[in-house]
Each structure stands twice: as structure tokens, then as C-alpha cells.
C-alpha atoms as an extended CHARMM CRD file, in Angstrom:
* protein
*
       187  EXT
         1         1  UNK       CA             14.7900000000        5.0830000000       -4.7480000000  PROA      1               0.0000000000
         2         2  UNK       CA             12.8600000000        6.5420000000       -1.7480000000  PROA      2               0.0000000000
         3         3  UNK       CA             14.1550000000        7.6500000000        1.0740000000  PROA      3               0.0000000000
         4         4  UNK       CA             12.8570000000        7.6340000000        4.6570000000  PROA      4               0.0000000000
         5         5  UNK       CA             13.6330000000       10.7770000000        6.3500000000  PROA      5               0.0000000000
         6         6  UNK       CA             12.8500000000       12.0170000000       10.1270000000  PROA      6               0.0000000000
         7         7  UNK       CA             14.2960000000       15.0860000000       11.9310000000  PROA      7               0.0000000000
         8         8  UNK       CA             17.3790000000       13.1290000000       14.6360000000  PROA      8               0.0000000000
         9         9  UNK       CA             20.5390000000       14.7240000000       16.6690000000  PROA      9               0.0000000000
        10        10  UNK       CA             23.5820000000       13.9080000000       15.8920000000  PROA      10              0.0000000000
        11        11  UNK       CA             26.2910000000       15.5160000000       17.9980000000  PROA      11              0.0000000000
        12        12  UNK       CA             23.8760000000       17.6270000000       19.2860000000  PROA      12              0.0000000000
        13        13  UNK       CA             23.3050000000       18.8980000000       15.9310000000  PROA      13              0.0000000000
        14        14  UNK       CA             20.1210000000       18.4440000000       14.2220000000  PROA      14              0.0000000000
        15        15  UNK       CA             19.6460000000       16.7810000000       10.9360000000  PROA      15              0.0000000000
        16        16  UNK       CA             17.0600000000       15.3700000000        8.3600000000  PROA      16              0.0000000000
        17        17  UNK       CA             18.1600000000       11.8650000000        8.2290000000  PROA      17              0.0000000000
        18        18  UNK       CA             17.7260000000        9.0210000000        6.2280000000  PROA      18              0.0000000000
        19        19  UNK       CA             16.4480000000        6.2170000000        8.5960000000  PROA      19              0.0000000000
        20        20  UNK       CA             15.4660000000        4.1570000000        5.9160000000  PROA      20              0.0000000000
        21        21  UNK       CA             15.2150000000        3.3220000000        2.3210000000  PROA      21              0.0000000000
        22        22  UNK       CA             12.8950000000        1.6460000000       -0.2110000000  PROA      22              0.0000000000
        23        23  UNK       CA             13.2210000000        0.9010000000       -4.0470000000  PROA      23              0.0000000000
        24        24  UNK       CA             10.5700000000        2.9160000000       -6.0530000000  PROA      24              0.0000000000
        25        25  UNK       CA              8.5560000000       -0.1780000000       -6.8540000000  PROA      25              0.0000000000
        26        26  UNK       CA              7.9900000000       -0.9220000000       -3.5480000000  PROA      26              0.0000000000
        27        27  UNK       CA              4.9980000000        1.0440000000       -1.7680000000  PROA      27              0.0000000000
        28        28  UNK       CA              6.0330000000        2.4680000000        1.9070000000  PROA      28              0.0000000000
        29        29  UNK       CA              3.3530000000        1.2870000000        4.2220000000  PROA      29              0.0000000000
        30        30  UNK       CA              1.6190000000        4.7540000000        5.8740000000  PROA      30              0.0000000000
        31        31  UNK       CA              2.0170000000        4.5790000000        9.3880000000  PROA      31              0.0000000000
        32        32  UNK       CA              5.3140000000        2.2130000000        9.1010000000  PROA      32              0.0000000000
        33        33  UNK       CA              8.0830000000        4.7140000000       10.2120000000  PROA      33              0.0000000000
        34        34  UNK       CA              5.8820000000        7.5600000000       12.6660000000  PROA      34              0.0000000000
        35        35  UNK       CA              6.7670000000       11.0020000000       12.2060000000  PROA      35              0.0000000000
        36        36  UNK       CA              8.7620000000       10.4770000000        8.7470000000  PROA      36              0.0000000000
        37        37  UNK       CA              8.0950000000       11.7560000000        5.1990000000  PROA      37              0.0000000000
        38        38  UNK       CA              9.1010000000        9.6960000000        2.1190000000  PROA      38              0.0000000000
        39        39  UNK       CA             10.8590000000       11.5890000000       -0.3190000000  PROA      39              0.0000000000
        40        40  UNK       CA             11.8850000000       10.3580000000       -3.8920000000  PROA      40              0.0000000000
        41        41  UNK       CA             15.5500000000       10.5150000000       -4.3370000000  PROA      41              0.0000000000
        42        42  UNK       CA             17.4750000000       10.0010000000       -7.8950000000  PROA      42              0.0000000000
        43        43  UNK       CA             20.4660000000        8.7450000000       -6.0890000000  PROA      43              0.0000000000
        44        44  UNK       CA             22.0370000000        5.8210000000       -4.3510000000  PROA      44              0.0000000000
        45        45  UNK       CA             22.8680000000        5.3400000000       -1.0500000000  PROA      45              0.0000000000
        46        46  UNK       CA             26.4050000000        6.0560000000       -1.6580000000  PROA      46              0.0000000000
        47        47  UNK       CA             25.4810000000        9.8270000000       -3.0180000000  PROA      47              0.0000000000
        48        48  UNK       CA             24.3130000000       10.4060000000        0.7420000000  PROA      48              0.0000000000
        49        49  UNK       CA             26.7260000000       12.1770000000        3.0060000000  PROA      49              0.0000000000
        50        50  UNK       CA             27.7860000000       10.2170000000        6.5800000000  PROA      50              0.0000000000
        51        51  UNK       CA             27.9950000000       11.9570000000        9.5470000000  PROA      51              0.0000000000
        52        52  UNK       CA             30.5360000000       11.4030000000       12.3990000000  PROA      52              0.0000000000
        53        53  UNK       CA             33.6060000000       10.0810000000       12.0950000000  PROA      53              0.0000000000
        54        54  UNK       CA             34.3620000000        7.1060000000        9.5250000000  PROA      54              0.0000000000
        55        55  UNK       CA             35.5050000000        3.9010000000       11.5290000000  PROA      55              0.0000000000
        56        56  UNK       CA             38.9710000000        2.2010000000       10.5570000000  PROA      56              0.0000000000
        57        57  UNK       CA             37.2730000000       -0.4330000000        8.5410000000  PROA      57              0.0000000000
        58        58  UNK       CA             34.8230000000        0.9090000000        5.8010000000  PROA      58              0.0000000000
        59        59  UNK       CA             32.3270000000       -2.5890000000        6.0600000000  PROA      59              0.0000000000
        60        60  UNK       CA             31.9320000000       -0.7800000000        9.1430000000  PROA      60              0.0000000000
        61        61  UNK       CA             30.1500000000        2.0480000000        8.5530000000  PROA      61              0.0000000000
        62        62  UNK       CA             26.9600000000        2.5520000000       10.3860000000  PROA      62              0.0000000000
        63        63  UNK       CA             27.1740000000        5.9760000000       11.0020000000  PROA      63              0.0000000000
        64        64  UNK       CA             23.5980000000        7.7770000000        9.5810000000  PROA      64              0.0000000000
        65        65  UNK       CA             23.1500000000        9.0150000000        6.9890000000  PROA      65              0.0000000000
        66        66  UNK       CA             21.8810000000       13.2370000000        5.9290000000  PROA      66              0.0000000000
        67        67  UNK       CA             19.1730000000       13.5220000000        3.6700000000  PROA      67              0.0000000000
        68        68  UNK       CA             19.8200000000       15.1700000000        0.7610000000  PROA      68              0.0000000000
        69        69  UNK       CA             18.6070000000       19.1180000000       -0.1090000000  PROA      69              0.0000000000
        70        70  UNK       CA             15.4430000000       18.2880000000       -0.8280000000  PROA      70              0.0000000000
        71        71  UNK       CA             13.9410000000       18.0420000000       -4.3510000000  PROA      71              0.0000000000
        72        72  UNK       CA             10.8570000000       19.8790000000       -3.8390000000  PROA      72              0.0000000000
        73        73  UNK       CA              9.5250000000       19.3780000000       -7.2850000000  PROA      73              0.0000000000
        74        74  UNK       CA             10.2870000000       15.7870000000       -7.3470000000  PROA      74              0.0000000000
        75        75  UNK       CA              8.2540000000       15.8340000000       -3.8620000000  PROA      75              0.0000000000
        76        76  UNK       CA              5.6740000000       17.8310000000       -5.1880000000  PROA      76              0.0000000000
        77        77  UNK       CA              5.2140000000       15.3760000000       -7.8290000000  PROA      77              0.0000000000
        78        78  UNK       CA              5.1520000000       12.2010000000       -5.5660000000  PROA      78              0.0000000000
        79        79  UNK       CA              2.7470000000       14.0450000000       -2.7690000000  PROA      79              0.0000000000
        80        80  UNK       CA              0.0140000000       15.0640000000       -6.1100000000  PROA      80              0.0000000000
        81        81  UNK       CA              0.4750000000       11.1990000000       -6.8440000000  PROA      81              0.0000000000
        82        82  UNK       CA              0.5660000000        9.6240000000       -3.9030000000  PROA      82              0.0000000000
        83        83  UNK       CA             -3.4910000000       11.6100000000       -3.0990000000  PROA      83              0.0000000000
        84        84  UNK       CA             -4.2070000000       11.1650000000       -6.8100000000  PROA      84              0.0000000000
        85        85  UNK       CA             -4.6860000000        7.0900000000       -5.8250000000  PROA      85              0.0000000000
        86        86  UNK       CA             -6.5780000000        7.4570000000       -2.6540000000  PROA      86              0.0000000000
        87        87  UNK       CA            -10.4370000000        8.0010000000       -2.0220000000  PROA      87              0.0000000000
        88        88  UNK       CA            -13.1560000000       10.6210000000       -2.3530000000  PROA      88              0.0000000000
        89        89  UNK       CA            -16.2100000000       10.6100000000       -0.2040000000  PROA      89              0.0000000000
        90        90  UNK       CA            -19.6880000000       10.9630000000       -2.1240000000  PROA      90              0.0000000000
        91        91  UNK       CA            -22.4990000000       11.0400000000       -1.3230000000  PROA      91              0.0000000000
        92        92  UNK       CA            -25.0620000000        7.8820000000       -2.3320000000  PROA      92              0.0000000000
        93        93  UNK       CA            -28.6990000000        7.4950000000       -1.3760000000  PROA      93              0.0000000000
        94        94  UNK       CA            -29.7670000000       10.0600000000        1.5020000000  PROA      94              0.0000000000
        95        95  UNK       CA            -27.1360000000       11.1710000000        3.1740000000  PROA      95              0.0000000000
        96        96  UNK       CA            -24.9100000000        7.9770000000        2.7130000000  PROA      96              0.0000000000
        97        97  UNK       CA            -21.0600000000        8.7960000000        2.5600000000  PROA      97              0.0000000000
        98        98  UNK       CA            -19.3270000000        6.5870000000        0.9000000000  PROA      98              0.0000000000
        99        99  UNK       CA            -15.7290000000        6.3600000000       -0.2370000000  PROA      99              0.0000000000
       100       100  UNK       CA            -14.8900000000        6.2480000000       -3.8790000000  PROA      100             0.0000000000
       101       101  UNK       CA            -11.7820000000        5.3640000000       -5.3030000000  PROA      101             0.0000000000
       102       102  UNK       CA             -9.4630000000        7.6560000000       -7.7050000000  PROA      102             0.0000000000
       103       103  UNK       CA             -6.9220000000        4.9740000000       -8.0790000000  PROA      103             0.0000000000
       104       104  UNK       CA             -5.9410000000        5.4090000000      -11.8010000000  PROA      104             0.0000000000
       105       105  UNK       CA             -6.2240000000        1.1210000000      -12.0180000000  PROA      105             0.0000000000
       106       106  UNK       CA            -10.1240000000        2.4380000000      -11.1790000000  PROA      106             0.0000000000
       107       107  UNK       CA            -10.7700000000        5.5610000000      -13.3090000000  PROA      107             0.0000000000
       108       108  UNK       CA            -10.8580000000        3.5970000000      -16.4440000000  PROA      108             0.0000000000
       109       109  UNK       CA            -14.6600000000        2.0110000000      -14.7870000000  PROA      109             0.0000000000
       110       110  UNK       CA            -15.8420000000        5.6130000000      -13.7790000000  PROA      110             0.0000000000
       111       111  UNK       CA            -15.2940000000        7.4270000000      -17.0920000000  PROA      111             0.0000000000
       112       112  UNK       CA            -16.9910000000        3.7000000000      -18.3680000000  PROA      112             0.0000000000
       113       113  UNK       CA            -19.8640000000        4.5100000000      -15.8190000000  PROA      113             0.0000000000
       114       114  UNK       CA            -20.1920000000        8.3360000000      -17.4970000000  PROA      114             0.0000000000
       115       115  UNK       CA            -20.5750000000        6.5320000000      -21.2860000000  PROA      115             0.0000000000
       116       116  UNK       CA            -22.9550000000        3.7910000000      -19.7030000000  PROA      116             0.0000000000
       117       117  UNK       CA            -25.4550000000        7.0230000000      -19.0940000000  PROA      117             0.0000000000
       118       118  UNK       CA            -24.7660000000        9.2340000000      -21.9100000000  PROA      118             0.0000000000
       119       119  UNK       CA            -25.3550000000        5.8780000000      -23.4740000000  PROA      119             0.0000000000
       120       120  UNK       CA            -28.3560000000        4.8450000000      -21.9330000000  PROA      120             0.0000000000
       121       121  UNK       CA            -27.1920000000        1.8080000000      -21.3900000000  PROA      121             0.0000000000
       122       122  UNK       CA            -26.7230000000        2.3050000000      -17.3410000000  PROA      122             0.0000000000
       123       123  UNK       CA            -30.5220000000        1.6570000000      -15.5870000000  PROA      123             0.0000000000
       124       124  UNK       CA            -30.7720000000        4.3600000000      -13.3700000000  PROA      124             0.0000000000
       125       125  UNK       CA            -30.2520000000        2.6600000000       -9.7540000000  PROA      125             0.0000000000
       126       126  UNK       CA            -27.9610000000        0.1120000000      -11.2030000000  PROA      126             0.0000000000
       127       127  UNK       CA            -25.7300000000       -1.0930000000       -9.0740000000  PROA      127             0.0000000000
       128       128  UNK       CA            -22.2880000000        0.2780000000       -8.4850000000  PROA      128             0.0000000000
       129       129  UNK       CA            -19.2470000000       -1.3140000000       -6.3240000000  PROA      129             0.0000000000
       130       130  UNK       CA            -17.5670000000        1.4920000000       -4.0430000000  PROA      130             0.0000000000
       131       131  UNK       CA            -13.7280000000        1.3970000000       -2.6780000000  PROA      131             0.0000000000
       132       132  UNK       CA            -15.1050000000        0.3740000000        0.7710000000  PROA      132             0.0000000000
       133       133  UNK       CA            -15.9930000000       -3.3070000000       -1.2690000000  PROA      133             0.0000000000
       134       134  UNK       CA            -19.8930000000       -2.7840000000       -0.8500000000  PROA      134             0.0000000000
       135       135  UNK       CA            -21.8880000000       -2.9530000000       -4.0150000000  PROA      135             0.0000000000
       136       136  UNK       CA            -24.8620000000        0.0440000000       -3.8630000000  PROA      136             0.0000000000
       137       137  UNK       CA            -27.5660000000        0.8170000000       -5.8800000000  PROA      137             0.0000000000
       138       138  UNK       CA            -27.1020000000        4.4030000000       -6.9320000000  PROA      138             0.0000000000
       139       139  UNK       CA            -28.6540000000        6.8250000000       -8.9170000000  PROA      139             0.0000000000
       140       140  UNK       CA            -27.6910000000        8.0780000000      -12.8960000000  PROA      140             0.0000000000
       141       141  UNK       CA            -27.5090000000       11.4850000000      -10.9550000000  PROA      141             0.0000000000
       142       142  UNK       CA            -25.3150000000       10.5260000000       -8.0000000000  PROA      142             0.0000000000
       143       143  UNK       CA            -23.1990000000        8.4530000000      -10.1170000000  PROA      143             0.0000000000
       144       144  UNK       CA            -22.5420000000       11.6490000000      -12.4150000000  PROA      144             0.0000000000
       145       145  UNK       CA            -21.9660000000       13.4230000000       -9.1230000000  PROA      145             0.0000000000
       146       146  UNK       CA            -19.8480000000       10.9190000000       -7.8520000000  PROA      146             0.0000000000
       147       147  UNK       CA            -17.8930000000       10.9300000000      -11.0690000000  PROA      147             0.0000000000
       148       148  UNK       CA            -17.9110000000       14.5730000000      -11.6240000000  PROA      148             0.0000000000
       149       149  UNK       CA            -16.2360000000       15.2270000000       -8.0200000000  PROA      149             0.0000000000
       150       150  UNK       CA            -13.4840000000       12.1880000000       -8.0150000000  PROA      150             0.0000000000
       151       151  UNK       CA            -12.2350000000       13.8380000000      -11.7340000000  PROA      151             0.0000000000
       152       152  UNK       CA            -12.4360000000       17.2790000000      -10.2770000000  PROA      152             0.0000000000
       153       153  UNK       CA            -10.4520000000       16.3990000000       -7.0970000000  PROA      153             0.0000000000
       154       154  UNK       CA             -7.7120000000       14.7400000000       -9.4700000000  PROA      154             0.0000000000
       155       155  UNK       CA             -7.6500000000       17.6750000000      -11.2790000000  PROA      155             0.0000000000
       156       156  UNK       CA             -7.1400000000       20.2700000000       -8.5950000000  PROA      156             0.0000000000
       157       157  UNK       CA             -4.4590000000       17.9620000000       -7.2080000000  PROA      157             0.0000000000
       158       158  UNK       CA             -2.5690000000       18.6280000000      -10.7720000000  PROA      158             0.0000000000
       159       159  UNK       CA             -3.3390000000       21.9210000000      -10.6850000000  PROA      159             0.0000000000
       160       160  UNK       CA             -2.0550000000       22.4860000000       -7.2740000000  PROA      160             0.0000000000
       161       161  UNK       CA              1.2510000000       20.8570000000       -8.4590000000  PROA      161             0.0000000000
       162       162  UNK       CA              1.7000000000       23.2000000000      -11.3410000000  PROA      162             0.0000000000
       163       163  UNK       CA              0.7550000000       25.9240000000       -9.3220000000  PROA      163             0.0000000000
       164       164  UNK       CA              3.7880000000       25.0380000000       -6.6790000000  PROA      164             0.0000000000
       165       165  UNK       CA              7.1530000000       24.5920000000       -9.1790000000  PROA      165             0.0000000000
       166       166  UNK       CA              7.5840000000       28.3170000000       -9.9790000000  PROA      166             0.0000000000
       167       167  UNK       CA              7.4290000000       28.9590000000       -5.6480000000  PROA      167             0.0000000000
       168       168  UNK       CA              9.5340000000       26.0220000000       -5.1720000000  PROA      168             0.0000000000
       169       169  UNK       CA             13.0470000000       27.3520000000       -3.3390000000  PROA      169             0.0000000000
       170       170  UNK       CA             11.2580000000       31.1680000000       -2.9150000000  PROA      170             0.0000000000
       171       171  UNK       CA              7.7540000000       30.8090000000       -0.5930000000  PROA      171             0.0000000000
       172       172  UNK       CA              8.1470000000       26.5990000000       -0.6010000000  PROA      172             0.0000000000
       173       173  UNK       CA             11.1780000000       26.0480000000        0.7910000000  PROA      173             0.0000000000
       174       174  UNK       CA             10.5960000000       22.8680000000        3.0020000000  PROA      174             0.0000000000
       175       175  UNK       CA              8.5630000000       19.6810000000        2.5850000000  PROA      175             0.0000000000
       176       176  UNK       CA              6.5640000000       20.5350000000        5.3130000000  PROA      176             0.0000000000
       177       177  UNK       CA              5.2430000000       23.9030000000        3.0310000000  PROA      177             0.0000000000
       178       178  UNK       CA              4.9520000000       20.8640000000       -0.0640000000  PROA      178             0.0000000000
       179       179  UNK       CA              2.5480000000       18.6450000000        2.4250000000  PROA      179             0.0000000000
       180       180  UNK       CA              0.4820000000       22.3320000000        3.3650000000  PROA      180             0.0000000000
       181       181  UNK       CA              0.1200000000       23.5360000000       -0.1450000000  PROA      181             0.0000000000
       182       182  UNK       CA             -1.5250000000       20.0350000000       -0.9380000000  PROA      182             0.0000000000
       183       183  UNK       CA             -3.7610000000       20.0780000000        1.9330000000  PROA      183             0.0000000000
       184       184  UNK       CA             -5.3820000000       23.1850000000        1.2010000000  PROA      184             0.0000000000
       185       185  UNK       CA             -6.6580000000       20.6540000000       -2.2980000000  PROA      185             0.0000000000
       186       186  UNK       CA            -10.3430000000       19.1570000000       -0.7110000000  PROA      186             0.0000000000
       187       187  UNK       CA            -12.3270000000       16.9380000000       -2.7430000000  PROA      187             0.0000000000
């Protein structure tokens, strides 16, 4: 399950709450809920604690709902995989940026673009489609560059993550320190 969560007062108290929630096969839309993080959660909606007082009849129950501590490592996790499927920009012809993508559906044709020119069977200016839907001729050269810097970025994205779990709960202690750590990773 995921779980929607925004700073809200309750009470004049102030909470991380669940404002909404999502089965893990379904992919939150960024942008959808402004100003809220979604965090994987093991549990159900019944594990989460209400706030308020309960009404008389339990079918009732709207009261919201607290986040649970959060599960930095699990967040850590879904953060490193949520960048891992996004885009790179390289750099194709002179001075042409141009995203590439690092979906793992699309990693399978880039290390197949790498063996095409160790191979020799890629023509050098061959013609490659990039994640923006435009087909471009590009260099053997700026393909391996290409390549070389969408693997690299994965890469440092894992690395970042396995850098984070031992400071998870000491330096890390919010998701907000999760989200920085990550966006010190450039491609």
C-alpha cells in the first residue's frame, strides 16, 4: 500500500496525515495531491491510528488518519526507484539536450545499443529513438556517452541508497533528509 501523507492540524496539534491512499500497483500521479510525499506502507488502513474522538457508530468514522513513524529505509528504497525510471539529459549532435530514458522496461535497448558497437553492427549515425519520442541520428561516440551516463546515474542512485540505511534514525531522521540525500545524486 502507499500512503499519501501531508503535514494538517488537528486540534491545533500538528500531524503527518494520511490524506490518501493507493494500492502499490497503482502509480500516484506527480503533481496529484500538492505538497504531499508518498510513502510505502506494509500495513492496512486499519493499522493507522484515528485522531479525535470515535463517533457512536463505527461506519462512521471519518476522523483522519496519523501517518505512521516513518520507514525510512522502505522510503529510501521507493525514492532510489521512483528516479531510477525517470530521464537523463545527454547530449546529441552539437549542443542538443535531449532526454534519455532509464526506465528499466528501456535499459534492456541501451545495453543492446552498447553490443550493436562493440559489435560493429551499429553504423555510426544510426538512428536512435529518445524518451522525448523523436528518432535522432547520433553518433557511436554519443551513444556510448549517452549510455555510459544513464548506467552511471542508476548506479549512483543505488549507491546513494546504500550509503543512507546505516544513518537512517541517527543523521536521517525525516523524509524530508531521505528526499535531500537523493538530490545531492545528478546525472
Amino acid at each position: 500500500m502507499q500512503l499519501v501523507v501531508k503535514p494538517g492540524v488537528v486540534d491545533d496539534v500538528e500531524y503527518d496525515l494520511v490524506i490518501a491512499t493507493h494500492d502499490d500497483a497503482t502509480t500516484v500521479p506527480e503533481g496529484a495531491y500538492p505538497g504531499a510525499i508518498v510513502v510505502p506502507f506494509a500495513g492496512t488502513t486499519f493499522d493507522l491510528e484515528r485522531i479525535g474522538a470515535a463517533p457512536a457508530d463505527p461506519s462512521r468514522d471519518v476522523r483522519p488518519m496519523r501517518a505512521p513513524s516513518p520507514d525510512l529505509a522502505a522510503y529510501a528504497a521507493a525514492v532510489r526507484y521512483d528516479r531510477e525510471k525517470g530521464t537523463v539529459t545527454v547530449t546529441i549532435g552539437k549542443d542538443k539536450k535531449v532526454p534519455l530514458s532509464i526506465a528499466r522496461e528501456d535499459r534492456d535497448g541501451l545495453r543492446d545499443t552498447l553490443l550493436a558497437i562493440s559489435s560493429g553492427l551499429r553504423k555510426d549515425g544510426d538512428v536512435f529513438k529518445f524518451a522525448d519520442g523523436t528518432p535522432r541520428a547520433a553518433t557511436n561516440a554519443e551513444m556510448q556517452d549517452a549510455v555510459t551516463k544513464a548506467f552511471g546515474y542508476v548506479q549512483a542512485l543505488y549507491n546513494k541508497e546504500s550509503e543512507l540505511l546505516p544513518l537512517l534514525g541517527g543523521q536521517l531522521k525525516t523524509y524530508a533528509d531521505v528526499d535531500a540525500a537523493f538530490d545531492a545524486v545528478k546525472a
